[in-house]
One Martini backbone bead per residue (centre of mass of N, CA, C, O) as a GRO file, in nm:
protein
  382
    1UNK     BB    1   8.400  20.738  16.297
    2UNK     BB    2   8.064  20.656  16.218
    3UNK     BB    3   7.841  20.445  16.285
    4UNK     BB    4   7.695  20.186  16.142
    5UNK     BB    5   7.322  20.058  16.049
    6UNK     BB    6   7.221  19.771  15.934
    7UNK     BB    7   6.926  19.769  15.703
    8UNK     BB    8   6.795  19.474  15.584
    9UNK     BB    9   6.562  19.505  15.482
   10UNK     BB   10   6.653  19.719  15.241
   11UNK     BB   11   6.819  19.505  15.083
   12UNK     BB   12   6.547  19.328  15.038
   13UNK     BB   13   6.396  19.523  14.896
   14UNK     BB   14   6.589  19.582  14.662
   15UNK     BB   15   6.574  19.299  14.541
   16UNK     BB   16   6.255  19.302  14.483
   17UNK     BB   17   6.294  19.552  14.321
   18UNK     BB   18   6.535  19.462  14.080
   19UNK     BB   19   6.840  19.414  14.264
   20UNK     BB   20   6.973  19.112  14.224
   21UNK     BB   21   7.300  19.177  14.236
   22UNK     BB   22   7.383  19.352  14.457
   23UNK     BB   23   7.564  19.146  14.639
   24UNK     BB   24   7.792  19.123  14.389
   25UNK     BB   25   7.946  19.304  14.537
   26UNK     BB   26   8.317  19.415  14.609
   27UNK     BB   27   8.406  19.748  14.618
   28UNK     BB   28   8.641  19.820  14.377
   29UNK     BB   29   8.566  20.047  14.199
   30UNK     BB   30   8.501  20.063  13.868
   31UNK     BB   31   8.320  20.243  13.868
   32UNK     BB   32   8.374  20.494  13.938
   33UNK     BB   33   8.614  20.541  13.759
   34UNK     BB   34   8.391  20.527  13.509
   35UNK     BB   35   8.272  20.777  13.608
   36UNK     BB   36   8.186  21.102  13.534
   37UNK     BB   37   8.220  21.209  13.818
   38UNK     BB   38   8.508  21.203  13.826
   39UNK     BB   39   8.586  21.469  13.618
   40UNK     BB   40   8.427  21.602  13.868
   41UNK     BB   41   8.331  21.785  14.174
   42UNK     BB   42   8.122  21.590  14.270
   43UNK     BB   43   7.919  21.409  14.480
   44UNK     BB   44   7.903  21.158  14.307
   45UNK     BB   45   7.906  20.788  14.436
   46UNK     BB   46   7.856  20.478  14.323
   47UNK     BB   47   7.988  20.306  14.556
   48UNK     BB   48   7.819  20.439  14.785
   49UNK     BB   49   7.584  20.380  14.713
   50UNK     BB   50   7.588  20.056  14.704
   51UNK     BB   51   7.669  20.027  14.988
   52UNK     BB   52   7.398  20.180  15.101
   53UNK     BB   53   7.224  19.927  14.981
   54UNK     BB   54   7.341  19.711  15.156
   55UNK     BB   55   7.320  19.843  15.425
   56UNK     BB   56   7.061  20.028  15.456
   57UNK     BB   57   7.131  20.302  15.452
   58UNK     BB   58   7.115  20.675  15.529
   59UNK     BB   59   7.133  20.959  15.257
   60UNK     BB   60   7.080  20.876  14.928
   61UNK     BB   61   6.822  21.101  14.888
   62UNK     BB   62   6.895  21.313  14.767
   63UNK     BB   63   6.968  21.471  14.434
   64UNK     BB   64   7.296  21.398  14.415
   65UNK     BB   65   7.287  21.134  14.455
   66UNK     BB   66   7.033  20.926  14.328
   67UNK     BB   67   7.046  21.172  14.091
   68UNK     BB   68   7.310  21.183  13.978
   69UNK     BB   69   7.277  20.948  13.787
   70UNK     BB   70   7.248  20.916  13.419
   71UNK     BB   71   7.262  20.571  13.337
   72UNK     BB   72   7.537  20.537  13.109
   73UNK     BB   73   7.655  20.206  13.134
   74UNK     BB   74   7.947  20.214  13.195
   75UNK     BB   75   7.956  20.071  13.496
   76UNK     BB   76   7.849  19.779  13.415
   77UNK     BB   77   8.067  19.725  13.169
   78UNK     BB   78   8.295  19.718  13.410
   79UNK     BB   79   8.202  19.496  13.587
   80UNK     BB   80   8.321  19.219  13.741
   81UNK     BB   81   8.043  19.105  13.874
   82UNK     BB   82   7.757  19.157  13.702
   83UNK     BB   83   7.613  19.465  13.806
   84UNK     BB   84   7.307  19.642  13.754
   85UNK     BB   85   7.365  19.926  13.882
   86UNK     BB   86   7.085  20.050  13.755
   87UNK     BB   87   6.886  19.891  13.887
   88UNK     BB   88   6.968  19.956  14.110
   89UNK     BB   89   6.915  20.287  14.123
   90UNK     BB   90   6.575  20.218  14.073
   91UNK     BB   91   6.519  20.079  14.305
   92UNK     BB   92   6.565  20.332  14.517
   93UNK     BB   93   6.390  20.527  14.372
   94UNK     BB   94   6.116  20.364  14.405
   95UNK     BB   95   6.096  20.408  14.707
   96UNK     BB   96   6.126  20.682  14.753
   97UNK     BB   97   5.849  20.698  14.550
   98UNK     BB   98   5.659  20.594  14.781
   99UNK     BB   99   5.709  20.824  14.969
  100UNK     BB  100   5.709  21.104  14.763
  101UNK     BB  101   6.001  21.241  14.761
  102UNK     BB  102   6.084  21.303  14.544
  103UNK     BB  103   6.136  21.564  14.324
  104UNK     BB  104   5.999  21.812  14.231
  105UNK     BB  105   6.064  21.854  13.929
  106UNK     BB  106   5.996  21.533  13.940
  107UNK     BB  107   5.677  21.576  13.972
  108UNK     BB  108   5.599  21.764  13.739
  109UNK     BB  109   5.671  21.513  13.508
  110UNK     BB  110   5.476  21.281  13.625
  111UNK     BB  111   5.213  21.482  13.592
  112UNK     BB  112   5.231  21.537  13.300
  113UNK     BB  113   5.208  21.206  13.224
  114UNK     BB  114   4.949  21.156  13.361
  115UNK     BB  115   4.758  21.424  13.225
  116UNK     BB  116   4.972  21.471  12.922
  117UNK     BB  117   5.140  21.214  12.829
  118UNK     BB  118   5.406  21.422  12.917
  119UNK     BB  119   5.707  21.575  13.043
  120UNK     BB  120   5.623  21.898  12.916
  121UNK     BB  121   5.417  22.054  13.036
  122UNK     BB  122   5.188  22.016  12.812
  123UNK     BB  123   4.954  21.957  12.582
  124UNK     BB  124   4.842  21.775  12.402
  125UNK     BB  125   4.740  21.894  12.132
  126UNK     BB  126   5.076  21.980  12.084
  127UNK     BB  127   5.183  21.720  11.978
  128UNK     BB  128   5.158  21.800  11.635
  129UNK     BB  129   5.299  22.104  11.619
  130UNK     BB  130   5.528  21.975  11.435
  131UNK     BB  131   5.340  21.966  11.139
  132UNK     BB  132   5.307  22.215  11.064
  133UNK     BB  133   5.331  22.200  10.690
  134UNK     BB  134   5.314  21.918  10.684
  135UNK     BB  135   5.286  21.622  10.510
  136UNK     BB  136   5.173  21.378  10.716
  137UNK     BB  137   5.116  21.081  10.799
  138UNK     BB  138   4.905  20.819  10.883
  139UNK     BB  139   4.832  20.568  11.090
  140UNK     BB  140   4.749  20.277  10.879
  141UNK     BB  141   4.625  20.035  10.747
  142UNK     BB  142   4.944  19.911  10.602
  143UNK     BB  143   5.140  20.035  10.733
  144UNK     BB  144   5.470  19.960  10.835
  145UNK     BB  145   5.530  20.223  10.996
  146UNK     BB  146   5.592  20.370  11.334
  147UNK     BB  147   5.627  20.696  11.390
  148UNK     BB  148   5.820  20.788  11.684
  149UNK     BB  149   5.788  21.107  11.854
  150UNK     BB  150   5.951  21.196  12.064
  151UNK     BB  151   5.867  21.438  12.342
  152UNK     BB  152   6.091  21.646  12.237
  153UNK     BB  153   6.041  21.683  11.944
  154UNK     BB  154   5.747  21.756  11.960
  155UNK     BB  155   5.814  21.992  12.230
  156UNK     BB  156   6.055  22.114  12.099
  157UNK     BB  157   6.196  22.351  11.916
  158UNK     BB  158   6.442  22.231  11.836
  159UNK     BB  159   6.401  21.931  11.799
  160UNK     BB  160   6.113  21.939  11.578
  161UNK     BB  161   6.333  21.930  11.321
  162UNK     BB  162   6.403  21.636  11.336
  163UNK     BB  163   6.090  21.521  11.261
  164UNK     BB  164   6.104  21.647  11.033
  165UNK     BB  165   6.352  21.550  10.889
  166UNK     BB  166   6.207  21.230  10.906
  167UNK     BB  167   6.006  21.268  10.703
  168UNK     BB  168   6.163  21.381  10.443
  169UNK     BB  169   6.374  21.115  10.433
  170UNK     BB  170   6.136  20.907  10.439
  171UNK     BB  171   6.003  20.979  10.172
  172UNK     BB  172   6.304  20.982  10.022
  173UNK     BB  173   6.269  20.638  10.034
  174UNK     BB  174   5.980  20.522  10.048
  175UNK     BB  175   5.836  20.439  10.268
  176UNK     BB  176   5.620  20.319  10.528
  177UNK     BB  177   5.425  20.558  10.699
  178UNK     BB  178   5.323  20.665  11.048
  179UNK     BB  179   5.127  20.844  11.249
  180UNK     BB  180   4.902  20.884  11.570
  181UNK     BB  181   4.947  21.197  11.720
  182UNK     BB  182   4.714  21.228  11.999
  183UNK     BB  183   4.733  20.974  12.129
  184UNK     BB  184   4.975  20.972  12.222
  185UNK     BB  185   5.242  20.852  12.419
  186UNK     BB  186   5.468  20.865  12.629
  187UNK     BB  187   5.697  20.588  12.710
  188UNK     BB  188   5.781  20.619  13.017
  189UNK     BB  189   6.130  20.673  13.076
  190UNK     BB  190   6.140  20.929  13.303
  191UNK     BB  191   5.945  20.746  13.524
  192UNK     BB  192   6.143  20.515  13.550
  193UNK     BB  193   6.394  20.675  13.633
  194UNK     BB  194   6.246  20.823  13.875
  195UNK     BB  195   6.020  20.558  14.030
  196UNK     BB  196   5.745  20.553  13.883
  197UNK     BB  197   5.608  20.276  13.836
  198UNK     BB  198   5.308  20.260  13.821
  199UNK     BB  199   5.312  20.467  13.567
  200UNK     BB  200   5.518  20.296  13.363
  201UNK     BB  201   5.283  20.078  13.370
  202UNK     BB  202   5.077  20.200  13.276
  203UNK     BB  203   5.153  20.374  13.029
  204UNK     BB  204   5.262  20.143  12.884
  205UNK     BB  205   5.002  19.965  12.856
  206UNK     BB  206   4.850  20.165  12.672
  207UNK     BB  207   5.037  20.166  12.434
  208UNK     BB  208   5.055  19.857  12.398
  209UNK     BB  209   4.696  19.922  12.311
  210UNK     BB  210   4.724  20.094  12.069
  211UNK     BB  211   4.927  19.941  11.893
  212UNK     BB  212   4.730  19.713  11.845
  213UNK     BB  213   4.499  19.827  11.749
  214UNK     BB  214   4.675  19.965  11.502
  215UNK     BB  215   4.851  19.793  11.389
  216UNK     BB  216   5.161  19.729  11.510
  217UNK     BB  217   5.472  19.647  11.455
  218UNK     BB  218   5.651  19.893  11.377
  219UNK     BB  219   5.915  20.082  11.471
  220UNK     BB  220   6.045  20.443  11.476
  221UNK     BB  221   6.324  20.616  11.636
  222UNK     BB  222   6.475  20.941  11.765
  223UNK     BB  223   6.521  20.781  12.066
  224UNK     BB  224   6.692  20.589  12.222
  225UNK     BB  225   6.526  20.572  12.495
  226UNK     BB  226   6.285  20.455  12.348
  227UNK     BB  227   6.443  20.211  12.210
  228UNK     BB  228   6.517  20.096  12.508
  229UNK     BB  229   6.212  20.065  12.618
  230UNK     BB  230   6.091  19.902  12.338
  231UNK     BB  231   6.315  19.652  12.399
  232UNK     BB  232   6.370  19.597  12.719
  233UNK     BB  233   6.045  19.713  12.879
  234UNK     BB  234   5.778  19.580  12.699
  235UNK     BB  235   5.805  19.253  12.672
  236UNK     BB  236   5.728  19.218  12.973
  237UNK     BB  237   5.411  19.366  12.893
  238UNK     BB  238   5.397  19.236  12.572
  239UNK     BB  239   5.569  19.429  12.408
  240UNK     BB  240   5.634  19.310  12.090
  241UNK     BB  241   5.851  19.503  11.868
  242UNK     BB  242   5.974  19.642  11.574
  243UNK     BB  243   6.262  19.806  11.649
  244UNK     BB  244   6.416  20.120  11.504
  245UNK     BB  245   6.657  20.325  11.468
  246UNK     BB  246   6.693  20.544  11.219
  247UNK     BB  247   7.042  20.502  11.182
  248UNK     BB  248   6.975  20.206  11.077
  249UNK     BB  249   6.795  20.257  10.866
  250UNK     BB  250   6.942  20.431  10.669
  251UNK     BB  251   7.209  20.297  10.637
  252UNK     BB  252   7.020  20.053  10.470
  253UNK     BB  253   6.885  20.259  10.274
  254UNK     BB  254   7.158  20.330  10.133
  255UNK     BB  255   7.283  20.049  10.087
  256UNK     BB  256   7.048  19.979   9.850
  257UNK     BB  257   6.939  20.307   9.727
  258UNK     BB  258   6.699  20.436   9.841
  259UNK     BB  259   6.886  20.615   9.969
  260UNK     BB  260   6.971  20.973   9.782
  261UNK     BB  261   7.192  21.170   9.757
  262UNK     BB  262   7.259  21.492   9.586
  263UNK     BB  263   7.511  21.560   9.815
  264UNK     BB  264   7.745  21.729   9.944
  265UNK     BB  265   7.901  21.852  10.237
  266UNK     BB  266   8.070  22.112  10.360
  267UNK     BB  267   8.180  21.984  10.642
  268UNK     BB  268   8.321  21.906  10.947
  269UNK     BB  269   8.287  21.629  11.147
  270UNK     BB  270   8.148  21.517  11.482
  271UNK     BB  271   8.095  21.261  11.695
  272UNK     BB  272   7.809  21.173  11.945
  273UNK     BB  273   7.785  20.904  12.156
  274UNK     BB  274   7.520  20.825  12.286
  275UNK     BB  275   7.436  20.582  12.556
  276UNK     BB  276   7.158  20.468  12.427
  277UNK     BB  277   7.291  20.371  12.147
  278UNK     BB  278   7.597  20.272  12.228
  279UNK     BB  279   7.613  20.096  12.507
  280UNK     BB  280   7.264  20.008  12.522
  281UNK     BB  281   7.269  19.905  12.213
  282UNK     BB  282   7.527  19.901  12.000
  283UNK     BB  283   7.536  20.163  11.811
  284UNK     BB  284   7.798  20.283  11.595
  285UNK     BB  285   7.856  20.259  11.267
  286UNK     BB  286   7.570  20.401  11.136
  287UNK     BB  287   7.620  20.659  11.169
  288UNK     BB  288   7.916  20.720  11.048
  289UNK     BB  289   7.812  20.676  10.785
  290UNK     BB  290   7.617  20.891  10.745
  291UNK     BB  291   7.864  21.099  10.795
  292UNK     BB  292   8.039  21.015  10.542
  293UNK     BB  293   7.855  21.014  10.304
  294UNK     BB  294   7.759  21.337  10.339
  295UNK     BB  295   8.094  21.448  10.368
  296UNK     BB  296   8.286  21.291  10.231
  297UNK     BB  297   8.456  21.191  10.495
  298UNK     BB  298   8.439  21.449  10.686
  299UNK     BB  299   8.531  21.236  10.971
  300UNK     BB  300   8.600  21.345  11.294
  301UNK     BB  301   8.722  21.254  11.626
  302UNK     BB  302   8.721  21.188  11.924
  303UNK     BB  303   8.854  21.078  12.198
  304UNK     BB  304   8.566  20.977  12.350
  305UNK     BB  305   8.463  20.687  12.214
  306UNK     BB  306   8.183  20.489  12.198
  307UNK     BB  307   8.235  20.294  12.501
  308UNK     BB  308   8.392  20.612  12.585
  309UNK     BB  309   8.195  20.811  12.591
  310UNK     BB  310   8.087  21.123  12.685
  311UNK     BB  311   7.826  21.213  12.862
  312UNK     BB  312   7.599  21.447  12.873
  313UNK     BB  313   7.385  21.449  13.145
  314UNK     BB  314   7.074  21.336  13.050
  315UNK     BB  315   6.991  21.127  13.184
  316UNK     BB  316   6.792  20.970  13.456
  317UNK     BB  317   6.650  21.251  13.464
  318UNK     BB  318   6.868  21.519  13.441
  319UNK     BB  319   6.717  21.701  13.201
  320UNK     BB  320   6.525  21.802  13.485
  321UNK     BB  321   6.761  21.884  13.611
  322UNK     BB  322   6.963  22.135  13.806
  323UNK     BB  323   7.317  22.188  13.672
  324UNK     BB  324   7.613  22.284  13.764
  325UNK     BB  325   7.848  22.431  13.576
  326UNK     BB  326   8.092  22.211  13.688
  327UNK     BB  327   7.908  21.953  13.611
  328UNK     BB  328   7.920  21.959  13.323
  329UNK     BB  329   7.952  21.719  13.055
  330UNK     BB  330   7.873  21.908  12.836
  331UNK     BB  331   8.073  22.069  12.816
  332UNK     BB  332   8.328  21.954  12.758
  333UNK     BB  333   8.246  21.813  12.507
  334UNK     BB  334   8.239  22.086  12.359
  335UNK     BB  335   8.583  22.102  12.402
  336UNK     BB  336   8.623  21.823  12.223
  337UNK     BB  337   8.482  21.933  11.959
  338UNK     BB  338   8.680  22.189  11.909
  339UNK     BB  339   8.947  22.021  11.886
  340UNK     BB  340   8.881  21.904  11.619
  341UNK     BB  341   8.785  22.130  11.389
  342UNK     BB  342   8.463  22.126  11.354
  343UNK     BB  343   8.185  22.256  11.274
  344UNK     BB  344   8.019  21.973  11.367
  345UNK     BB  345   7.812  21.873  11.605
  346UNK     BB  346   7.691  21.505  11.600
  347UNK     BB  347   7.403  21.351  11.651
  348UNK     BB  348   7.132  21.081  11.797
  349UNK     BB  349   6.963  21.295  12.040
  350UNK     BB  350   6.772  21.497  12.200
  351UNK     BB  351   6.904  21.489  12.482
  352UNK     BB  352   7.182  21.569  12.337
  353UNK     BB  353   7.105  21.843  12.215
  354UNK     BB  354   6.990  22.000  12.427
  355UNK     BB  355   7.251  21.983  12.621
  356UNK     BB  356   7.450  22.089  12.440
  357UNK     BB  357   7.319  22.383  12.318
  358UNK     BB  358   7.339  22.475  12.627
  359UNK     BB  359   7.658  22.478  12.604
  360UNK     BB  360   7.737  22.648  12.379
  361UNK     BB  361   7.668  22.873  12.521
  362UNK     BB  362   7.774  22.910  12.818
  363UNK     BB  363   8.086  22.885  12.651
  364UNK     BB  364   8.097  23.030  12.401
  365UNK     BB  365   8.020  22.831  12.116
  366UNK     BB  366   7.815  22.957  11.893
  367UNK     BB  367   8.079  23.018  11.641
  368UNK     BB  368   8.271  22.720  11.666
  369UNK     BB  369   7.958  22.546  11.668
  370UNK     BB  370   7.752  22.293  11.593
  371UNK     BB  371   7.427  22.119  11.657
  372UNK     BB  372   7.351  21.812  11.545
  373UNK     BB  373   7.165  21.605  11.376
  374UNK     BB  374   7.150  21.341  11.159
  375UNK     BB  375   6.903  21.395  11.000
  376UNK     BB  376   6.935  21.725  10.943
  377UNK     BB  377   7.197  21.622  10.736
  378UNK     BB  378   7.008  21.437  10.534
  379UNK     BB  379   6.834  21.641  10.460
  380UNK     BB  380   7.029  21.851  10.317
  381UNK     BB  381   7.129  21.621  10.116
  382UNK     BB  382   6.862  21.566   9.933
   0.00000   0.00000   0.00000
């Protein structure tokens, strides 16, 4: 076995940018037995990465191991330590882009975000292109809410009809909405999970002095991403507003009369509870609430739900780069909501539609199973 140097200066760095828990780890293990790592055959793991850590030792800046995390919140839950684990891998991160190093298509993504406020190298021009042919209210004095629009609803293909869908559901519950349109800007939830510090304090305070200027006091988010952003890390900066995900607001408005369907969909579902909404933000009954509305109750579950969902694999900045096909946890999940017998699989996640709808190809399951978001079913039983 090979001796290692311990780097404590690097261990003092990473508490200082963020880690400030790392040394009350005891390597039980029990992040790795609960990190969705363990279901496949892949390099990373979290309890060697968190050793080389307190360690300060070389070896962890590879894209499968520092980039391999997540961030999907399982290991922090179960930490008999209270070691904020993903905190730990931020700040790693961080180090390691402060020396450039970081993946280059990780470096495209933070440079779209500096240049086009987005991190799909896309036009800004191009934020609103999926209001075309919609009436879309602007945000203006008086608007109760700011629909904010993720990066992915506003410039992915498939995306795109999630945001048409929540204009269409919350106009027939009459809420009080509005975009900012071309002046919005990515929440820069990518650029600091990829460790680019610097792009995300720029970004966020950007954003939190457009919303100031505007006037927003309340925000509906499409994606708990955003969600988690502007509600743990906007707050330290200033930026403090009244933040609800869509599928709380629903649930409320469906509740009180406000949003009423017109019909039940005749259609078997199962839910996949997001990282971000279910273990991060802890909302799990309400997503399914409105899933047995639509279906008039003909909502079947996976083995593992709520605070034991199996990752999709794209948090952490993993939905930019590229999965080997059996590290994919999005397959396997395709796989346990056949098993369902389920004819759609319903997510609240643009990220998490993202990576299902394209396990559902690479599966060929693209005859046994739908992948929707709940807006779009909820916009469709209107």
């Amino acid at each position: 076995m090979e001796a290692l140097t311990p780097f404590y200066e690097v261990n003092e760095a990473l508490v200082a940018m963020g880690a400030e828990k790392l040394n009350l780890c005891m390597q039980c293990g029990m992040c790795a037995g609960s990190c969705p790592w363990r279901i496949v055959d892949g390099p990373f793991n979290i309890r060697r990465l968190i050793r080389m850590a307190q360690l300060g030792v070389e070896g962890y800046e590879s894209d499968d191991i520092l980039y391999g995390c997540t961030t999907c919140n399982k290991c922090v839950l179960k930490c008999p330590r209270g070691v904020t684990i993903i905190d730990v891998v931020r700040s790693m991160r961080s180090m390691i882009a402060e020396t450039g190093a970081i993946p280059g298509v990780l470096r495209t993504v933070t440079g779209s975000v500096h240049s086009q406020g987005n991190p799909w190298s896309e036009p800004r021009e191009k934020r609103t292109e999926w209001m075309d042919g919609q009436d879309v209210p602007k945000f203006e004095e008086g608007t109760e809410y700011f629909l904010f629009v993720c990066c992915t609803s506003a410039y992915d293909q498939r995306s795109r009809n999630i945001a048409r869908s929540m204009v269409k559901v919350l106009k027939a519950a009459g809420v009080s909405f509005g975009v900012i349109g071309e002046e919005e800007n990515c929440c820069a939830e990518s650029t600091r999970k990829i460790g680019d510090e610097e792009l995300f304090m720029n970004t966020a305070q950007k954003n939190i002095q457009l919303y100031k200027d505007k006037g927003v006091k309340k925000i509906i988010t499409t994606s708990p991403h955003c969600l988690y952003t502007f509600t743990q890390e906007y707050p330290e900066l200033g930026g403090e507003f009244e933040v609800v995900h869509y599928t709380k607001l629903l649930a409320d408005l469906l509740k009180e009369g406000k949003l009423k369907l017109s019909k039940t969909l005749d259609v078997k579902v199962t839910y996949h509870d997001p990282c971000y909404l279910g273990r991060h933000s802890e909302i799990y009954d309400e997503p399914r609430e409105l899933l047995s509305a639509v279906t008039g109750g003909n909502l079947v579950e996976m083995e593992r739900i709520r605070k034991e969902s199996l990752c999709c694999g794209g948090g952490g900045a993993r939905i930019w780069m590229e999965t080997k096909p059996e590290w994919r946890f999005s397959d396997l999940r395709i796989h346990e909501a056949c098993d369902t017998g389920a004819q759609i699989l319903a997510t609240a996640c643009p990220y998490c539609i993202s990576m299902l709808e394209d396990s559902r190809k690479t599966t060929n399951k693209e005859d046994a199973i739908e992948v929707k978001d709940i807006s779009e079913l909820i916009a469709e039983a209107l």
